[in-house]
C-alpha positions in Angstrom: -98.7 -46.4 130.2 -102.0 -47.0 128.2 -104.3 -44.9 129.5 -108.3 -45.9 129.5 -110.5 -44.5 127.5 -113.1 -41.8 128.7 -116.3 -43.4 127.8 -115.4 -47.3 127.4 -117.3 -48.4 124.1 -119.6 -51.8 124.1 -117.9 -54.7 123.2 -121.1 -55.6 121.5 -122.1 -52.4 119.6 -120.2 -51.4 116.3 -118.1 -48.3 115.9 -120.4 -45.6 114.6 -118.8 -43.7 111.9 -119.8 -39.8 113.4 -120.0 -37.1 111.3 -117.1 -34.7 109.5 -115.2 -32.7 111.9 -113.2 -29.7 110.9 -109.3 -29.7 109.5 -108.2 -26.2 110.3 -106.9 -26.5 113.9 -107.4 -22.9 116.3 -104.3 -21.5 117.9 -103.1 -23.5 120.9 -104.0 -22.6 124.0 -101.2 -21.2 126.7 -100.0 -24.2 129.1 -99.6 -28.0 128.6 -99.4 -29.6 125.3 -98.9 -27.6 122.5 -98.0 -24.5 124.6 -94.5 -22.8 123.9 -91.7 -23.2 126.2 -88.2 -22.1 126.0 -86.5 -24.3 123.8 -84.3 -26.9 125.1 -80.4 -26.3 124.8 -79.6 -28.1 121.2 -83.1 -28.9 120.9 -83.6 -31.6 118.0 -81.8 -30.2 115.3 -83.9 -26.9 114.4 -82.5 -24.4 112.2 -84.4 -21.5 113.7 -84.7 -21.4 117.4 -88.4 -20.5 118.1 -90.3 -21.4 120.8 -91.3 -25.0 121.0 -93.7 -26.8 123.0 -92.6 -30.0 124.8 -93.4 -32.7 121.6 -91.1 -29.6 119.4 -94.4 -28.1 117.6 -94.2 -24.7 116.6 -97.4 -22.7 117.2 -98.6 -20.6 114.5 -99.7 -17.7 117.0 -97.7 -18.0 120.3 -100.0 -17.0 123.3 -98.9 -15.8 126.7 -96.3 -17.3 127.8 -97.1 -20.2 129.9 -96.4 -20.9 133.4 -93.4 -22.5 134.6 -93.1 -26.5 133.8 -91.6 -28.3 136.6 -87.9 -29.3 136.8 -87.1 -32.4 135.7 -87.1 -35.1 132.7 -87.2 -38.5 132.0 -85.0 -41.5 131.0 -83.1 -40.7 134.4 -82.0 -43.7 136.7 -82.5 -43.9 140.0 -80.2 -43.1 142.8 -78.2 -46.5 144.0 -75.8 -48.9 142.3 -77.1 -48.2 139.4 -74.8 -46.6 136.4 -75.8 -42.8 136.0 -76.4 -41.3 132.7 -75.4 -37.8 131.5 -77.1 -34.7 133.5 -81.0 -34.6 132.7 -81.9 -31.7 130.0 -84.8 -29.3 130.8 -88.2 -30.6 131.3 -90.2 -31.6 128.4 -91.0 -34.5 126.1 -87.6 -36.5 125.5 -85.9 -35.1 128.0 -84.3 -37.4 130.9 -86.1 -36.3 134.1 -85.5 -36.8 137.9 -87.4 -40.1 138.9 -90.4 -40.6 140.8 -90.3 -42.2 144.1 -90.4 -45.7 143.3 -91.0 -47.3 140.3 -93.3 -49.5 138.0 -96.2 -52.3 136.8 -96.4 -55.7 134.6 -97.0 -55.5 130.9 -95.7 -57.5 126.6 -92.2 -56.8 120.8 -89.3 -57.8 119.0 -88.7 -60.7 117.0 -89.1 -62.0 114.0 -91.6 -61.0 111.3 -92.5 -64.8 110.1 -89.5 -64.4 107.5 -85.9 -65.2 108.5 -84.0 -62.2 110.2 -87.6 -60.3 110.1 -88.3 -59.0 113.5 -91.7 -59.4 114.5 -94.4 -57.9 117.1 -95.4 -60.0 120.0 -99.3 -60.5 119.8 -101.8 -60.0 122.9 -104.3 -62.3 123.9 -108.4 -62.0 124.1 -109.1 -59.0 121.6 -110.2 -55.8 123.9 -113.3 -53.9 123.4 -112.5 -51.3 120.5 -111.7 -47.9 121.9 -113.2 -44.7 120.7 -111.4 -43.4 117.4 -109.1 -40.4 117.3 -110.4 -37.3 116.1 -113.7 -38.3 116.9 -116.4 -36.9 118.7 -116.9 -38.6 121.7 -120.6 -39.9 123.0 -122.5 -37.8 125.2 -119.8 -34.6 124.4 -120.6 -31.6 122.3 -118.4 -33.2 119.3 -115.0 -32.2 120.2 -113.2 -30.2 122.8 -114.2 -27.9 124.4 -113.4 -24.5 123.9 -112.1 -22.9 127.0 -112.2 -19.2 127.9 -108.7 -18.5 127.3 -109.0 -20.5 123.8 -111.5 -18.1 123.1 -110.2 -14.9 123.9 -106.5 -15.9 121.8 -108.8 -16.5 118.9 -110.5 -13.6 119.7 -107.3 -11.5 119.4 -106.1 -13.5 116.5 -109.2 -12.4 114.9 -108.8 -8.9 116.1 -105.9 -8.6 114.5 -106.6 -9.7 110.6 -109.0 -7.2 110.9 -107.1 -4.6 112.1 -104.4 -5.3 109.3 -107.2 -5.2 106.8 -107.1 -5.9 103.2 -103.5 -6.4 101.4 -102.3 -9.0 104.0 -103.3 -12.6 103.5 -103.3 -14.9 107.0 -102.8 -18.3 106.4 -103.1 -20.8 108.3 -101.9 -24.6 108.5 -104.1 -27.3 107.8 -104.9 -29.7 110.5 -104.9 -32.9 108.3 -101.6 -34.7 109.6 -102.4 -37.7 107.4 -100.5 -36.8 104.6 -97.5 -34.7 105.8 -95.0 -36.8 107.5 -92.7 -35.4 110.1 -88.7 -34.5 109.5 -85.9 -35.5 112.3 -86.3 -31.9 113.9 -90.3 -32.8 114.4 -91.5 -29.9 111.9 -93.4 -31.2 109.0 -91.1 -32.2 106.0 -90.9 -34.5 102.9 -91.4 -38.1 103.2 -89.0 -39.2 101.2 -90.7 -41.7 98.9 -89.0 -43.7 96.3 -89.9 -45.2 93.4 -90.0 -48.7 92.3 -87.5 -50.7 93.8 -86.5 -47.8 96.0 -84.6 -49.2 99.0 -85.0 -47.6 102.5 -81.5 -46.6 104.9 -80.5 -49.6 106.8 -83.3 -51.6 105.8 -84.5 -54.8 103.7 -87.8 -53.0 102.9 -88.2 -51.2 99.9 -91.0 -48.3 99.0 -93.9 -49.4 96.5 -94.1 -47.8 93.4 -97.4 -46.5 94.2 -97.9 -46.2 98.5 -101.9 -46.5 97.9 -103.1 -50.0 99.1 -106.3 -52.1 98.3 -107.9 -54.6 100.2 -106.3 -58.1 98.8 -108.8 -60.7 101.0 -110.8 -60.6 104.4 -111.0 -63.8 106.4 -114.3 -64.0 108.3 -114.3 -64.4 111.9 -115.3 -67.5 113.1 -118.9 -68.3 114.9 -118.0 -69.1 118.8 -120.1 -69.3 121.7 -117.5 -67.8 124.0 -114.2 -66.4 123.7 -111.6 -68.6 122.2 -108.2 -68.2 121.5 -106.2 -67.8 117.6 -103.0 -66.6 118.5 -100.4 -66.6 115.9 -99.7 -65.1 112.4 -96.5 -65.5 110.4 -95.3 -64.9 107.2 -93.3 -67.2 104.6 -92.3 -66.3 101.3 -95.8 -67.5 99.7 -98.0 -68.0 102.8 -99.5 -65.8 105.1 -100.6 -68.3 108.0 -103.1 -67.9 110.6 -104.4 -70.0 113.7 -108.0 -70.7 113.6 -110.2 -72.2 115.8 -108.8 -75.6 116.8 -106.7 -75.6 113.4 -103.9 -73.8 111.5 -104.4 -72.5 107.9 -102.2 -70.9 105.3 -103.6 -68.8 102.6 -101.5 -67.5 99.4 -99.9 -63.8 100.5 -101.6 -62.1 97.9 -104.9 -64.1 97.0 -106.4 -65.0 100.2 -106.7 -68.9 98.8 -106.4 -71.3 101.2 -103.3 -73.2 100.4 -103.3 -75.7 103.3 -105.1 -76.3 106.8 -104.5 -79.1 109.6 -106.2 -79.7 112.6 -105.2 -79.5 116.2 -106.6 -81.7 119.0 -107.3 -78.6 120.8 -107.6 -74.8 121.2 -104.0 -72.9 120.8 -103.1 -71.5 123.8 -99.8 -69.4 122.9 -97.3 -69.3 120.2 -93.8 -68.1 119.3 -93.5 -65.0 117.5 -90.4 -66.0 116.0 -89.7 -68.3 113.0 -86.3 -70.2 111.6 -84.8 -69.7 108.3 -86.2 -72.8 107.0 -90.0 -71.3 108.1 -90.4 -73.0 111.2 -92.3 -72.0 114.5 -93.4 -73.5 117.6 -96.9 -73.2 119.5 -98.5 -75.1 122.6 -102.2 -76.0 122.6 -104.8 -78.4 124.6 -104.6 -81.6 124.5 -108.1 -81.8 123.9 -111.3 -80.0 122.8 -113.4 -79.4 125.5 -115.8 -82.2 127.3 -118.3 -82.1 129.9 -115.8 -83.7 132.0 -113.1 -81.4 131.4 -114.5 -77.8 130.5 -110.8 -76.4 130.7 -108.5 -78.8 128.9 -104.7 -78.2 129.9 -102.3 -76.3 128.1 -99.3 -79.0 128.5 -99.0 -80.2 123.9 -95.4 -78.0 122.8 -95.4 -78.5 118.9 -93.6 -77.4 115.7 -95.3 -76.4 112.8 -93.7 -76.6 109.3 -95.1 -73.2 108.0 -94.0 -73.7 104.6 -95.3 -77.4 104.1 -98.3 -76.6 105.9 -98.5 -79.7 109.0 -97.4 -80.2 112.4 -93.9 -81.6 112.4 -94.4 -82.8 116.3 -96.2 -82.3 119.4 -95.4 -83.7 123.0 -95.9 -83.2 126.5 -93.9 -83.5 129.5 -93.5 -83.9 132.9 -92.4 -81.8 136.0 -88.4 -82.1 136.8 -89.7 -82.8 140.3 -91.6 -86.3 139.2 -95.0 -87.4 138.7 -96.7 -88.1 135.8 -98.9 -85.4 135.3 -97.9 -83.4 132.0 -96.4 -79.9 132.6 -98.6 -76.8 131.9 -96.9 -74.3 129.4 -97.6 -70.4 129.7 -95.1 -69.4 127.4 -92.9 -70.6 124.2 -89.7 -69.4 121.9 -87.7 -70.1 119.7 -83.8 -69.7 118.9 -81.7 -71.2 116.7 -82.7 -74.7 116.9 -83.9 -74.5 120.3 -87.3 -74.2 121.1 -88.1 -73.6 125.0 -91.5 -73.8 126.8 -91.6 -72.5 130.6 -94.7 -72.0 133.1 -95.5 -71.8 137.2 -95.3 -75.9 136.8 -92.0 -76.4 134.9 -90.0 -76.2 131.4 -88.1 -77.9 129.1 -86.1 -77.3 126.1 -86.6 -79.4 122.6 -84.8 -79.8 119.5 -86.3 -78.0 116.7 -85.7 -80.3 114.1 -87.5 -83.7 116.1 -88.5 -82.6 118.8 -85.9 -84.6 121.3 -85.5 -83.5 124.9 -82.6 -81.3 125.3 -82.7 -80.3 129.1 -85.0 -78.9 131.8 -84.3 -76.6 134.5 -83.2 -77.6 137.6 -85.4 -76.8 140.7 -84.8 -77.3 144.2 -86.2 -76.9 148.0 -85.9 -73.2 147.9 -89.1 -73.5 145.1 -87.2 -71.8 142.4 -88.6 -72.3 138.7 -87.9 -70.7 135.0 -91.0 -68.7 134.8 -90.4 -68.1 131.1 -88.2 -67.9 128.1 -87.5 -65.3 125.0 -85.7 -66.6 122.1 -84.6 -64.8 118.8 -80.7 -64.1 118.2 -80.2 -65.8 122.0 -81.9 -67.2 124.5 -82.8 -65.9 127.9 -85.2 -66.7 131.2 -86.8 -65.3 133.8 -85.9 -67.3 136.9 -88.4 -66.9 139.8 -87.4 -67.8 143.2 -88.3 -66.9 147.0 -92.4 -67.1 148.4 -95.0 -65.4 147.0 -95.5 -62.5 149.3 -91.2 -61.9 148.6 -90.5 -63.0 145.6 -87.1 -62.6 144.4 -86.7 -62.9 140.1 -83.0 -63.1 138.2 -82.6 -62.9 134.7 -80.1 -65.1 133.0 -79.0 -65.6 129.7 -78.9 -69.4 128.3 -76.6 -72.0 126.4 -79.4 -72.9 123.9 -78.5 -76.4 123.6 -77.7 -76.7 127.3 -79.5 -74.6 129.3 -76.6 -73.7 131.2 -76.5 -70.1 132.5 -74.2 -67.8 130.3 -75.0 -64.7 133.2 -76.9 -63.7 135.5 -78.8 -60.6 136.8 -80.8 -60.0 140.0 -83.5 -58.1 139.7 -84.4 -55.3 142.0 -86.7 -55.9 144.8 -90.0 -55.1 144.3 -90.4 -57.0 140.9 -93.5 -59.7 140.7 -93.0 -59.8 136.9 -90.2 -59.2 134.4 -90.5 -59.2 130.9 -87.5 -59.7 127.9 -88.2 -57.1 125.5 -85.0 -58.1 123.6 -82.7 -60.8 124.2 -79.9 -59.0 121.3 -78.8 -56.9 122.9 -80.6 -58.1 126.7 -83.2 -55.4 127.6 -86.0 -56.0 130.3 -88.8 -54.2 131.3 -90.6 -54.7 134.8 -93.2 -52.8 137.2 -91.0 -51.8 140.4 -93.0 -52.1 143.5 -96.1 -51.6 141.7 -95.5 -47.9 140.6 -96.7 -47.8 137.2 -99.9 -47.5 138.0 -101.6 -47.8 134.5 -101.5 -52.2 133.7 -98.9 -51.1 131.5 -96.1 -53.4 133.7 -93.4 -50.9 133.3 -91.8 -48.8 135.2 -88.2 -49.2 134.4 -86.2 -50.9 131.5 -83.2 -52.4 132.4 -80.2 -52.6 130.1 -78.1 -55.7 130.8 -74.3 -56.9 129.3 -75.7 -60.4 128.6 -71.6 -61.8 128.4 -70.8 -60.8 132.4 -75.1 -60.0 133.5 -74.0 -57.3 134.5 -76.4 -53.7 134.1 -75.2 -51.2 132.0 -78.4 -49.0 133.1 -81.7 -48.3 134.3 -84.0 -46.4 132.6 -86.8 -45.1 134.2 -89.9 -45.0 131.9 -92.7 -42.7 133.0 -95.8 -44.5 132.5 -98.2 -41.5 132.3 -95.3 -40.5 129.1 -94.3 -43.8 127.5 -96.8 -46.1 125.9 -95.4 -49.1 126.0 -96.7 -52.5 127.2 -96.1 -55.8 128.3 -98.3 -58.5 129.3 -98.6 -58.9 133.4 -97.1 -61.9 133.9 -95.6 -63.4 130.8 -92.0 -63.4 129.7 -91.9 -62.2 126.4 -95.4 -60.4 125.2 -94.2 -56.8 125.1 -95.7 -54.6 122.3 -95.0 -50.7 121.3 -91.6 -50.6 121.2 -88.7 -51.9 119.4 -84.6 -52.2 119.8 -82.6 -51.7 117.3 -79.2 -49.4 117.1 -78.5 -49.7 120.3 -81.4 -48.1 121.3 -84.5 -48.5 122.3 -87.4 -47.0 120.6 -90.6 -45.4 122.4 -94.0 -44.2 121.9 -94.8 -40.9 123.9 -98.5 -41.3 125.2 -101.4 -39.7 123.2 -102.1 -36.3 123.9 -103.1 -33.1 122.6 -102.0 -31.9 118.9 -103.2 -28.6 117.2 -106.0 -29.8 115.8 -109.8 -28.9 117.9 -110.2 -33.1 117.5 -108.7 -36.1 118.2 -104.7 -36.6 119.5 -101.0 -37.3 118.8 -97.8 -38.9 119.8 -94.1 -39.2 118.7 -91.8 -42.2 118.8 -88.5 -40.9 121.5 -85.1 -43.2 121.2 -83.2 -43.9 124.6 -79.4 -44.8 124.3 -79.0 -48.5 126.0 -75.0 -47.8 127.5 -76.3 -44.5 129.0 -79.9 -44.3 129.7 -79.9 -41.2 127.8 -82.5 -40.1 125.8 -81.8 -38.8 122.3 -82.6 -35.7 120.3 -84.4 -36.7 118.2 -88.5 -37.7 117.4 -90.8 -38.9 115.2 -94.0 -36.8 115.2 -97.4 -38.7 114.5 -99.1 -35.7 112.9 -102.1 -34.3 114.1 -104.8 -36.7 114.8 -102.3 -39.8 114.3 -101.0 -42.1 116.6 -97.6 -43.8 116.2 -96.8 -47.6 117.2 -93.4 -49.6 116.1 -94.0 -52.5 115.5 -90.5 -54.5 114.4 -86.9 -53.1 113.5 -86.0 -53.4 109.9 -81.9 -53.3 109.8 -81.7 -49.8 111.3 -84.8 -48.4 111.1 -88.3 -48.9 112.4 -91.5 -50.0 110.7 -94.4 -48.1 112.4 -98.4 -48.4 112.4 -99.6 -44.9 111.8 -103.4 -45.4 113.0 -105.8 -42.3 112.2 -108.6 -40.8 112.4 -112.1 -41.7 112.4 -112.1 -40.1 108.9 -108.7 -41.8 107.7 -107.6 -44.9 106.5 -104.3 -45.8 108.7 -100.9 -46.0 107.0 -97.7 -48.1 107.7 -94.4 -46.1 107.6 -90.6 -46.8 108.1 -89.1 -44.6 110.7 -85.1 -43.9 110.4 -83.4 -45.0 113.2 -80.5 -42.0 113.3 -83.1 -39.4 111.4 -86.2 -40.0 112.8 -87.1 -39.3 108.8 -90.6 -40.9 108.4 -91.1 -42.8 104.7 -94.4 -43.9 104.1 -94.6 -47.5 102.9 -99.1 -47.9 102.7 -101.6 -45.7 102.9 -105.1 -47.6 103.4 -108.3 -46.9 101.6 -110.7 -44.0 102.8 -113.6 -45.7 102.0 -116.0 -46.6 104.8 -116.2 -49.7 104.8 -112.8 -50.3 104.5 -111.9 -47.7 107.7 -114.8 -49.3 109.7 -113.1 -52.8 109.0 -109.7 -51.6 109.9 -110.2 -49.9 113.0 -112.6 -52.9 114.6 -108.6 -54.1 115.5 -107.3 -52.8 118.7 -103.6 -52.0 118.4 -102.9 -53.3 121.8 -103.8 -56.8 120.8 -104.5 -56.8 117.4 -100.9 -59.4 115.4 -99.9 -56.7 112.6 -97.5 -57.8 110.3 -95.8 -55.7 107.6 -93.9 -57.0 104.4 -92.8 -56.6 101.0 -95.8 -54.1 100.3 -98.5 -56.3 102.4 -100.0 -55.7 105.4 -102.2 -58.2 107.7 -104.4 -57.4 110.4 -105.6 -60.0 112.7 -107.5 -60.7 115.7 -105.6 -63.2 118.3 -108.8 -64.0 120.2 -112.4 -64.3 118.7 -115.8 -63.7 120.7 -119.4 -64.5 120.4 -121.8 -62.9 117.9 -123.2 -59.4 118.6 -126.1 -59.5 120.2 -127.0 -56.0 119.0 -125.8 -56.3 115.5 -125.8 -60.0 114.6 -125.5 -59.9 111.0 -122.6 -57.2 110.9 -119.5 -58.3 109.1 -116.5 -58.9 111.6 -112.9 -60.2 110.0 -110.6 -62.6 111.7 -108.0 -61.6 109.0 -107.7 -58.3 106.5 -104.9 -58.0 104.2 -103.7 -55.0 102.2 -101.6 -55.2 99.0 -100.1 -52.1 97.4 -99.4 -52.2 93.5 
């Protein structure tokens, strides 16, 4: 579902800030995005009913009409045992469509946001390269699109007209700056909605700033590596935002910066929970050691607790395989829920109380070589059970007695599936690449929607990778990103793609129903030269990165879950600096945390110097605080 860049940038070269591009979009051109099309039946809750191109734009100028778009939609399940959702709706974007032969890819949000009931994004691992911004011009191009004959010839006409009209008629046209305009449920431009102080959102615990402009509040620098090392983790408590560092965890105050606390870690942190206890508790594995000549690749195998609110390490153990031996268990993954914390990898698990750390079970494993591949946590607990050779492997997904480990249900995954990932375990919604259809790295294909009380599956919904943009890690458990449950539903980004404007793209956020596979009405639209990515739920509604343009600082809104309404909760500084500092994070992997009128940006894997611009200043952490 993410789709490469067309020039990939050098990891080692900054981004280049190019030069002003124009506002004012021209006409879109006939066919693909933007073009008209018949509007759907009901469409998404227009008043007027004219023609709408498949993300529900209105053109100002219609062209020709375009040519016929092939049948079909998505959110469809495919043919089989599989429940069946309503008949698909005409072809275009948010519409269920016939599915392709075969299906998916492996991928890695949900969770909580570091405070209690707070869901919160799952992070990626090494930082990627930074991809080229939106809106603009690309290296080597002539600085934007280009114009095609067709585009040429409707301005042309649109020209020809003005003139003819002469003087006495005015022709307006729309500008092209979506940054300020946010989108309505029908996916026309509307009002946002904003509140004053103390202005609560629908269905959520968030509430809208007095004033929605934001200002730096601290920048942590990145640390000086010789290689790539890992700092995954960020959470929030009431007073700390807290941050892994190299070797060490540190908390600073959520509004200063200051360093309120650090402690050390034997070793580099390998992987950490996203999710966090009431009483502001989280668990993490790291090495047992730094590394030595002897040992250049220390193990993963130390599960730990950290007290996020008194700032130290409440425990840390290691332990060994259910099948004997003494050598210490290597850990891929760890969760939390409840008071369970659960660790899994390819060599074994084991479940811990939270509180002390105390063994609570381990999975059982047996001749046939079956093993828990990995566990999500949050309002329950479910694994990934792997079983079968490697060539045929054969993987069920089961939810969990916390404090037992016993199996609550079960579901069998299709065959096909190397990987499946828990994108929710409230209500149980997984994601996998089936039979390697995906295509993009993405590892999605399908989602499937399971009743976690009898394991059985309520539906499949078939997710279009060259449509949908979310993502899951390949082979871990629970490291999905771009998407978020909530309502009963689950909430997509649509792929970039064309908007109005000559530069840069666009995307909407799509909702599927998770008892029918359906996809609903309605949209959120990103707004010309925007891009939108949910991060977390908040009650019923979704918080969402807005990331713009080159030109733009990048804004954090809250996305109604029935609506689709779009309130905007920060808008980020303009300035240079600031917007060259801000977009140095790539949304893919980049931990992003929203709350209480404070936003934090962090990297969750640091690199070696630039070689080409050594002394330029690159952040670990930057915060933003509104007033």
């Amino acid at each position: 579902m993410t789709q490469p860049p067309q020039q990939p940038p050098n990891p080692d070269e900054p981004s280049n800030t190019p030069p002003g591009t124009p506002n004012t979009p021209p006409a879109p051109p006939a066919g693909g995005f933007g073009a008209p099309q018949d509007p759907p039946p009901g469409g998404f809750g227009r008043p007027t009913p004219p023609p709408a191109d498949p993300f529900g734009k209105q053109p100002q100028q219609p062209p020709a009409a375009p040519q016929g778009a092939p049948a079909g939609g998505y959110g469809t399940p495919a043919p089989g045992s599989y429940p069946t959702p309503p008949a698909p709706q005409p072809n275009g974007y948010g519409y269920p469509q016939a599915p392709q032969p075969g299906y998916g890819y492996p991928q890695g949000p949900g969770g909580q946001h570091g405070r209690p009931g707070m869901p919160q994004q799952a992070y990626g691992y090494p930082t990627q390269p930074m991809q080229p911004q939106y809106g603009a011009p690309q290296p080597g191009g002539s600085g934007g699109k280009k114009f095609s004959t067709q585009m040429q010839i409707i301005v042309a006409a649109a020209v020809a007209v003005v003139l003819i009209i002469g003087a006495g008629v005015i022709y307006s046209a729309t500008s092209g700056d979506g940054g300020k305009d946010e989108a309505s449920s029908s996916g026309s431009t509307g009002g946002e909605g904003k509140g004053g102080e103390g202005s609560g959102l629908a269905g959520g615990s968030e509430k809208v700033p007095a004033n929605t402009k934001s200002k730096v509040a601290f920048q942590v620098p990145q640390p000086v590596v010789k290689d790539i090392v890992t700092v995954e983790g960020s959470w929030l408590t009431d007073k700390a935002y807290v941050k892994s560092g190299i070797n060490e965890v540190n908390g600073y105050d959520r509004d200063k910066g200051t360093k309120l606390w650090s402690f050390p870690l034997p070793g580099e942190v390998c992987t950490t929970s996203r999710h966090v206890s009431k009483d502001y508790k989280t668990a993490i594995v790291f090495q047992e050691t730094k590394p030595t000549k002897e040992k250049k690749y220390p193990a993963c195998n130390q599960v730990g607790v950290i007290d996020l609110a008194a700032g130290k390490l409440l425990w840390s153990k290691s332990v060994t395989s259910a099948t004997g031996g003494d050598r210490p268990v290597t850990f891929d993954e760890v969760t939390l829920s409840g008071t369970t914390v659960a660790a899994g990898g390819t060599s074994g698990g084991a479940a811990f109380k939270l509180a002390d750390g105390a063994e609570l079970w381990k999975p059982k494993t047996g001749a046939d070589g079956c093993y828990d591949r990995g566990y999500a946590g949050g309002e329950a607990l479910a694994v990934v059970r792997k079983c079968g050779t490697y060539d045929s492997p054969q993987l069920t997904v089961q939810a969990l007695n916390p404090t037992t480990g016993a199996p609550l249900s079960s579901y069998q995954m299709p065959a096909g599936v190397e990987y499946a990932h828990i994108v929710s375990t409230k209500p149980l919604v997984v994601a996998a690449d089936v039979g390697d259809t995906a295509g993009d790295g993405s590892g999605i294909s399908d989602f499937f929607s399971i009743d976690a009380a009898t394991g059985k599956l309520k539906v499949r919904i078939p997710a279009d990778a060259e449509k949908y943009a979310g993502d899951c890690d390949s082979t871990e458990v629970e490291k999905c990103q771009n998407m978020a449950v909530g309502n009963n539903r689950l909430y997509l980004p649509t792929e970039r793609h064309d908007g109005t404007s000559e530069y840069g793209d666009t995307n909407e956020v799509v909702a599927f129903d998770l008892d029918t596979g359906k996809l609903l009405g309605g949209r959120a639209d990103a707004g010309d030269r925007h891009i939108l990515t949910p991060l977390r739920m908040d009650g019923t509604s979704i918080i969402a990165y807005k990331e713009a343009p080159y030109d733009k600082g990048g804004q954090v809104v809250s996305i109604d879950g029935e609506t689709f309404k779009q309130t905007t909760l920060m808008e980020n500084p303009d300035d240079e600096a600031v917007r060259k500092a801000e977009k140095r994070f790539n949304i893919g992997s980049a931990e992003l945390l929203y709350s209480d009128g404070q936003f934090y940006m962090a990297a969750s894997s640091v690199h070696k110097p630039s070689t080409v611009t050594p002394d330029e200043k690159v952040y670990l952490v930057v915060a933003y605080g509104t007033d």
